[in-house]
VOFI-990458 format. One record per residue (C-alpha): y, z, x. Coordinates in steps of 0.25 Angstrom, whole numbers, padded with zeros to 4 digits, always signed. Layout:
REM residues N
YZX ...
REM end
This chain:
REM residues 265
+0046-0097-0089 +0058-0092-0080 +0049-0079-0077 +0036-0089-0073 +0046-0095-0064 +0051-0082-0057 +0037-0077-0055 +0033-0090-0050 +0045-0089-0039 +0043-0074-0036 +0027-0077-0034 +0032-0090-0024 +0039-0080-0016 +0029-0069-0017 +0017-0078-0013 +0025-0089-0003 +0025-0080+0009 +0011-0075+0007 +0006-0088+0005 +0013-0093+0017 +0008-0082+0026 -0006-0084+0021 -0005-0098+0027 +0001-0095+0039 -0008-0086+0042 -0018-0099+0044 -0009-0107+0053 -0006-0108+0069 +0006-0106+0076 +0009-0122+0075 +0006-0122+0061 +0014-0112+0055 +0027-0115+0067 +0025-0131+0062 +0022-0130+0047 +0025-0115+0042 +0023-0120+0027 +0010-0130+0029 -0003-0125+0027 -0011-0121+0039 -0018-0133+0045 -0031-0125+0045 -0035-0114+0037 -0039-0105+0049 -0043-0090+0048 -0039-0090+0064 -0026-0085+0063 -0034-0071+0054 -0046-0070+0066 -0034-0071+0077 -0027-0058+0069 -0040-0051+0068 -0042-0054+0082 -0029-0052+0089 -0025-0038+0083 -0034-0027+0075 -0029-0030+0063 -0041-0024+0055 -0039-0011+0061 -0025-0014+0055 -0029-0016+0040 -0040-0006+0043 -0029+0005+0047 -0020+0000+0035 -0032+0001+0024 -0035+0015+0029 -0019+0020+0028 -0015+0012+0015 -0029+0018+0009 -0028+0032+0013 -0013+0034+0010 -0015+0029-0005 -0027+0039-0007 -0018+0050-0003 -0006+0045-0009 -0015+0043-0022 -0022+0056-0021 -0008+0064-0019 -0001+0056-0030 -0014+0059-0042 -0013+0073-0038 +0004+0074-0038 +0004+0065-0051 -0007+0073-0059 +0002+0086-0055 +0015+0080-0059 +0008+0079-0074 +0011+0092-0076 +0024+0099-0077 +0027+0109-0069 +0041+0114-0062 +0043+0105-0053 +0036+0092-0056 +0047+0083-0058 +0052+0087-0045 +0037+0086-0039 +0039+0071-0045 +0050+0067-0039 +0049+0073-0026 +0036+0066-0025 +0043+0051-0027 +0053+0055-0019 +0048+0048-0007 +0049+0034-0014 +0064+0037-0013 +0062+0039+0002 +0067+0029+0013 +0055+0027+0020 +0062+0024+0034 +0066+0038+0036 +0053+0044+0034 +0049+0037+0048 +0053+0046+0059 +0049+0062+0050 +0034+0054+0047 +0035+0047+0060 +0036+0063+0068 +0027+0069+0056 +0015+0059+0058 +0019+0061+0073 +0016+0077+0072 +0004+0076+0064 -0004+0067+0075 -0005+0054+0064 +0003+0045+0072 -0004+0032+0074 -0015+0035+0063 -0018+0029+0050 -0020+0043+0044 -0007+0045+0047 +0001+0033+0043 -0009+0036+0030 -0005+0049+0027 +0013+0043+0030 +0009+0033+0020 +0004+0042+0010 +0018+0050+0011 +0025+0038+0010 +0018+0031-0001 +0014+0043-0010 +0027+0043-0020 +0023+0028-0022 +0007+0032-0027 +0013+0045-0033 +0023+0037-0042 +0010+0027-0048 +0000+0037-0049 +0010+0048-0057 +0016+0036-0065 +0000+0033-0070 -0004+0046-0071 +0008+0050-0081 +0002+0041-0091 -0011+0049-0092 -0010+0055-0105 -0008+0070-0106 -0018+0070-0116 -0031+0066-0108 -0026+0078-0096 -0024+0089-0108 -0038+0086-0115 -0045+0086-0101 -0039+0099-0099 -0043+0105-0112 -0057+0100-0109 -0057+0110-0097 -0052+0102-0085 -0042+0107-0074 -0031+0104-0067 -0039+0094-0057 -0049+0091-0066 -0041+0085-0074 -0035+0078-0061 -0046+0072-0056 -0054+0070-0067 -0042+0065-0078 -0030+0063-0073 -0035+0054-0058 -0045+0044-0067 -0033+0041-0075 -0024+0038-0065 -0032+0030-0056 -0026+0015-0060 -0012+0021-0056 -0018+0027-0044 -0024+0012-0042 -0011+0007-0042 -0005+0016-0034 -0015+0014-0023 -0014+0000-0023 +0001+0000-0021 +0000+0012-0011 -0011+0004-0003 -0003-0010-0001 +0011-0001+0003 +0002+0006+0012 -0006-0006+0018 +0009-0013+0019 +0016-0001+0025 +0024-0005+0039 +0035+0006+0045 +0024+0017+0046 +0013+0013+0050 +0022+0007+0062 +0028+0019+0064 +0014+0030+0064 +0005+0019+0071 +0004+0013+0084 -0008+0007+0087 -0018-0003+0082 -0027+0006+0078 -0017+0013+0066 -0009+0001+0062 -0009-0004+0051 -0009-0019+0048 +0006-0019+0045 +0008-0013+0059 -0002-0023+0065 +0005-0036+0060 +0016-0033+0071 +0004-0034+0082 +0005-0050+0076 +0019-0052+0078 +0024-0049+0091 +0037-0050+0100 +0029-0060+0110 +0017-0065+0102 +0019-0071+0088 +0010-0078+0082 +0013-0079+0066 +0000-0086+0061 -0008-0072+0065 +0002-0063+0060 +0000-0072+0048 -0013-0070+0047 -0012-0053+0051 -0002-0053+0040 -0012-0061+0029 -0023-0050+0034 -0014-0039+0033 -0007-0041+0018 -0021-0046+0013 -0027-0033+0009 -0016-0030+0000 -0013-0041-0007 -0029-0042-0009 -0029-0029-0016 -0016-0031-0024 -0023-0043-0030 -0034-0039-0034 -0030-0024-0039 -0015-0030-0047 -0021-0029-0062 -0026-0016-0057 -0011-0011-0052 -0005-0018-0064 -0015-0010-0074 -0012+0002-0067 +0002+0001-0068 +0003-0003-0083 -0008+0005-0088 +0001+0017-0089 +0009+0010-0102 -0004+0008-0112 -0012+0022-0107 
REM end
């Protein structure tokens, strides 16, 4: 019973906020000012149509989609290859490992001003390839730790019998090790899509106008030192966390099965 009642109280303060700045999003300057915690006198779309209208802000989810998606099929791509390599022994491979995670053990902040200049240098600035291609450094010790933590449970047994059948080294990669692995890769792109959609400090830094922002960067653009006006940013915000929360409904049990699937291969 006392379990039931603490998830109850962590859902309450999970779901409040949301919930919150769900309704909100409905109400007028007066409304939410006179009653913050009554429900909207009318359940008007207005607010939504005004943030569509006042600021791009479909070029602003259409700019995060195109990043969050092409960094996790690079990070994905770069992690199946390092994690099939890292299953076989060679000199160094422990090192290989554990140089490869060692970016989770990195403060992100410094990394600002050496990618800031390199970006710079390369002629990316202010586009989303190249706040892609940042995210993909950043975030790859992540998808690299899921895929490789997956792939270790592939039994030996399956790799040495299609190499006795005649396959090769990428044969067996592709055609083997890949199909196997794909609920972990899954998994990890799920995860790697909502950090990258969610992202903030670089993708203010490398862009700078409305057509490279992202949506996290386009909320500011709401908010401003002489114009507020809270019910839109409401609204801009509901648009903007929507696609996440979306897709982490409706592919949970997927992440769950992916992550557990490993214990009774």
């Amino acid at each position: 019973m006392f379990r039931w009642v603490v998830l109850g109280v962590f859902t309450l303060i999970t779901l409040l906020p949301l919930l919150w700045l769900v309704m909100s999003s409905f109400k007028s300057d007066a409304e939410l000012f006179g009653s913050p915690f009554a429900p909207p006198e009318s359940w008007s779309f207005r607010n939504y149509s005004e943030a569509l209208r006042e600021h791009p802000l479909l070029v602003f989810l259409r700019n995060s989609a195109v990043v969050a998606v092409l960094a996790t099929a690079l990070i994905l791509i770069a992690s199946l290859m390092a994690s099939y390599s890292l299953m076989h022994r060679f000199r160094l491979s422990r090192m290989t490992f554990g140089f490869l995670l060692f970016g989770i053990l990195l403060p992100v902040n410094a990394l600002m001003t050496p990618i800031f200049f390199t970006v710079n240098k390369l002629g990316l600035y202010n586009t989303t390839i190249g706040l892609a291609l940042v995210y993909a450094g950043l975030f790859f010790p992540l998808g690299f730790l899921i895929v490789k933590t997956y792939m270790d449970t592939t039994p030996m047994e399956i790799i040495e019998a299609a190499r006795v059948d005649g396959a090769s080294f990428h044969a067996i990669f592709r055609r083997v090790v890949v199909p196997l692995s794909m609920p972990g890769a899954a998994t990890a792109g799920i995860f790697l899509v909502i950090t990258a959609w969610n992202e903030l400090l670089f993708a203010s830094i490398l862009t700078q106008d409305e057509a490279s922002q992202t949506v996290q960067v386009g909320m500011r653009y709401f908010l401003t030192t002489y114009a507020a006006d809270y019910p839109l940013a409401f609204a801009a915000t509901v648009v903007s966390i929507a696609p996440t929360v979306v897709i982490y409904m409706i592919l949970s049990e997927r992440i769950v099965a992916a992550m557990t699937a490993g214990s009774v291969k």
